[in-house]
C-alpha angles and dihedrals in degrees: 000000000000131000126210118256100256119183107224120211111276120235137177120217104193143060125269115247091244105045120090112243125259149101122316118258125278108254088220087071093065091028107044120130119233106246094242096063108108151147111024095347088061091054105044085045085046090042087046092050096041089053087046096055088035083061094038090051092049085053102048085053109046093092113176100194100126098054085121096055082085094066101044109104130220120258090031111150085226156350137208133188146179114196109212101180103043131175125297090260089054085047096060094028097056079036090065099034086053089061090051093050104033093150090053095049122041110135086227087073088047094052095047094044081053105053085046087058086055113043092091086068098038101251149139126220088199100048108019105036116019097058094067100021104137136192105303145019110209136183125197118188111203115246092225126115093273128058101255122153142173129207127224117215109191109211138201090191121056087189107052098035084063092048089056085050089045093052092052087050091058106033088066108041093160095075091079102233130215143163137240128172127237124178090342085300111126109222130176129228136208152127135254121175091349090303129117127250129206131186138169152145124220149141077001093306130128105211107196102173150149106221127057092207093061094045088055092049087054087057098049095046084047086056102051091251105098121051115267114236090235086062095067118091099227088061096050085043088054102035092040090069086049120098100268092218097058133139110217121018133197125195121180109188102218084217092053096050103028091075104048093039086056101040084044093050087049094043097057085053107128100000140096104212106182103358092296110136124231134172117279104237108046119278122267100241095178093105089046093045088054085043094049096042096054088052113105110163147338130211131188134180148156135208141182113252122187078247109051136290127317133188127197131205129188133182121196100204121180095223091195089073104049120081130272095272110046089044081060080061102042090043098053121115112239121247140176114275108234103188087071088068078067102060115101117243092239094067112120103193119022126184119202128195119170087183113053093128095058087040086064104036079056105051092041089059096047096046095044115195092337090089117078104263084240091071092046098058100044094078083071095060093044121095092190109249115103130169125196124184142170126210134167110256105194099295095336134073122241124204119204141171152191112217116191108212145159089211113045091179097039095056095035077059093047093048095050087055092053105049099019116171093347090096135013111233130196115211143194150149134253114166113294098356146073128228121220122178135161097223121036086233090061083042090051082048092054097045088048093044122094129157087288100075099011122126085261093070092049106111088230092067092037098058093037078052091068089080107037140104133279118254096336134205090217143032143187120177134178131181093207089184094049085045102064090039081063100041080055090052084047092065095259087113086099092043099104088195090058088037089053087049099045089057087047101052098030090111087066121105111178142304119239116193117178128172131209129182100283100002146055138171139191124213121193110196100213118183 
């Protein structure tokens, strides 16, 4: 099933070292009509520009970025793909993004990351990838009992692409190469550090791998006689629930890595492999089995947005198989969480959690009496909602939180047992909730502080807010910017490292995470 080499058109996506940032220009500077053209000399220039545009548009838009879908096989543990030629939107959108971070993106420090990434191999990005470098990059991991993988390099340039092959094959020839057909497709075969190597060109593909099977299922996918991965019904459920315009995707199938996680976790049972300690009888593995088997798919991507960058992940759990206690987690209704209206606005990082109770309950029941009988019956004083957040406080830092409970005096108690004389905390009361600072002028912030002039009204969060979802269970907010004025207040204004950061990273806003049940999504406000 081969394709014909196509050359796509080639677009940069930063900003040259030498050009000032800023937005591109404006077509109608170069397009725009004299005000004395008229009549029939108006309308054929206004029906050329608008072909041109309608061309200019179709080009833009015929990303090629999932040539290699065709290859992925089903049953496959994993996949992994970065999509090089996107659609038109992507385009614009890392176009634009490329003119508010020009110190993070010239291509000159691409280039140079890269060739570091290479030398090992004895290559070049310059002249020996980029040359022929396609649409997409992809990555496939095997769904057997051992890790094993193979990498799909999509090319524009048969020729150069095989001299690039050439060149591995005989860079290590230690590895004692030889050659075996599949399919009519030639790949060769070694070994380096007792590992095995795979290459091979083919359908214009670069195949770089460590397993001989999969490389065989690649080819057969290829070929129209093994099941392509974007056949199966989990990876259109979980896809499907991705952006459909994204530049780099990740799938996980919950069958293909439920069985080597477990047979690697029992495995290590008893035994130390390379320092790492374990415990000394073999691991109970009932509550992961119970977790595995409910697992059904992951899905992971990230897009351009004229804002910034978002990613997106999404589960697919089948509830009916967890315990008890995590469906309760799963099977609650989301809600707002209230403690958050109570966060000052001068909070630089926040941490959200509607279901603390259920966090605990859970935890107690999995660890059993091995947890302090303080820990376990907290979960009965706690509503759900919490709310942490961090703030400067002159040239200190102040911690502070808002604790829902049912019993304000029973978990104060319980706090002051668990971290007894460590750290000093000010408490007080407001409704359904408990505040909880480490300084009596954060507690005096908290107490003064209502969705007004909470976090949740700065303009930072709000517009973070725009992709977010909905009622979450979980949140993690930072106000990037707020957070290098306070380490300045904090005495890091002479630190040249910070400084140097500080220059790098001032075109970022904030980052907003928030979780759902099955899904969460982050959201880095960039300009």
């Amino acid at each position: 099933m081969r394709r014909p080499v196509d050359q796509p058109p080639s677009f940069e996506y930063v900003t040259p070292p030498d050009a000032a940032p800023g937005p591109p220009p404006s077509p109608a500077r170069f397009l725009g009509l004299p005000r004395f053209a008229i009549g029939l000399a108006a309308g054929v220039l206004l029906l050329v520009l608008v072909g041109a545009a309608a061309v200019t548009v179709f080009i833009l838009a015929a990303g090629r970025g999932t040539v290699l879908d065709r290859m992925v096989p089903a049953g496959v543990a994993g996949y992994a793909s970065a999509n090089l030629d996107p659609p038109a939107d992507q385009k614009l959108d890392l176009l634009n993004l490329s003119h508010k971070l020009p110190k993070l993106s010239t291509q000159q420090d691409v280039d140079r990351s890269i060739d570091q990434a290479l030398q090992p191999l004895g290559l070049s990005y310059a002249g020996d990838i980029k040359p022929w470098l396609g649409a997409q990059i992809a990555g496939v991991a095997g769904g057997g009992s051992k890790p094993e993988g193979v990498v799909l390099i999509d090319s524009k340039d048969d020729s150069a692409a095989q001299r690039t092959l050439n060149k591995l094959l005989a860079k290590f020839p230690q590895a004692g190469w030889h050659t075996v057909s599949h399919g009519g497709v030639t790949l060769h075969v070694g070994s380096q550090s007792n590992q095995t190597v795979v290459l091979a060109y083919f359908d214009h593909t670069l195949l770089a791998g460590s397993s001989e099977a999969l490389a065989d299922q690649v080819i057969d996918t290829d070929q129209g006689k093994h099941a392509r991965l974007d056949s199966t019904a989990e990876y259109r459920t979980i896809t499907g629930r991705l952006p459909s315009s994204r530049l780099v995707t990740v799938f996980v199938d919950g069958r293909g890595v439920s069985g080597w996680a477990q047979g690697l976790l029992k495995s290590v049972g008893g035994a130390t492999p390379g320092g790492v300690l374990v415990p000394s009888r073999p691991i109970d593995t009932s509550g992961l089995d119970t977790t595995l088997a409910a697992f059904r798919g992951f899905g992971f991507a990230v897009a351009a947005r004229s804002d910034g960058l978002a990613a997106d992940i999404e589960t697919d759990v089948d509830t009916s198989k967890l315990s008890p206690d995590q469906r309760a987690i799963y099977e609650r209704s989301p809600a707002e969480n209230v403690a958050l209206r109570q966060v000052p606005a001068s909070a630089v990082a926040v941490f959200g959690l509607t279901d603390l109770d259920l966090v605990f309950k859970t935890a107690a029941g999995q660890a059993g009496t091995s947890l302090p009988p303080q820990v376990a019956n907290v979960a009965a004083k706690l509503s759900g909602d919490v709310a942490l957040e961090v703030e400067p406080q002159g040239r200190d830092v102040a911690f502070g939180a808002v604790i829902g409970t049912n019993d304000a005096a029973g978990l104060r108690a319980l706090l002051h047992d668990l971290t007894g004389s460590l750290v000093s905390l000010y408490f007080a009361n407001s409704g359904d909730h408990m505040l909880v600072a480490t300084t009596p002028a954060e507690l005096s912030k908290l107490e003064a502080t209502g969705p007004s002039n909470s976090f949740e009204s700065a303009a930072g969060y709000r517009q973070a807010q725009s992709y977010a979802v909905s009622n979450p269970t979980s949140l993690v907010y930072v106000d990037v910017a707020g957070a290098f004025r306070a380490g300045n207040s904090l005495g890091l204004a002479s630190n040249r490292d910070f400084q140097q950061a500080q220059t790098q990273w001032s075109a970022l806003h904030s980052v907003l995470v928030t979780w759902g049940t099955q899904s969460a999504r982050i959201h880095v406000l960039i300009g």
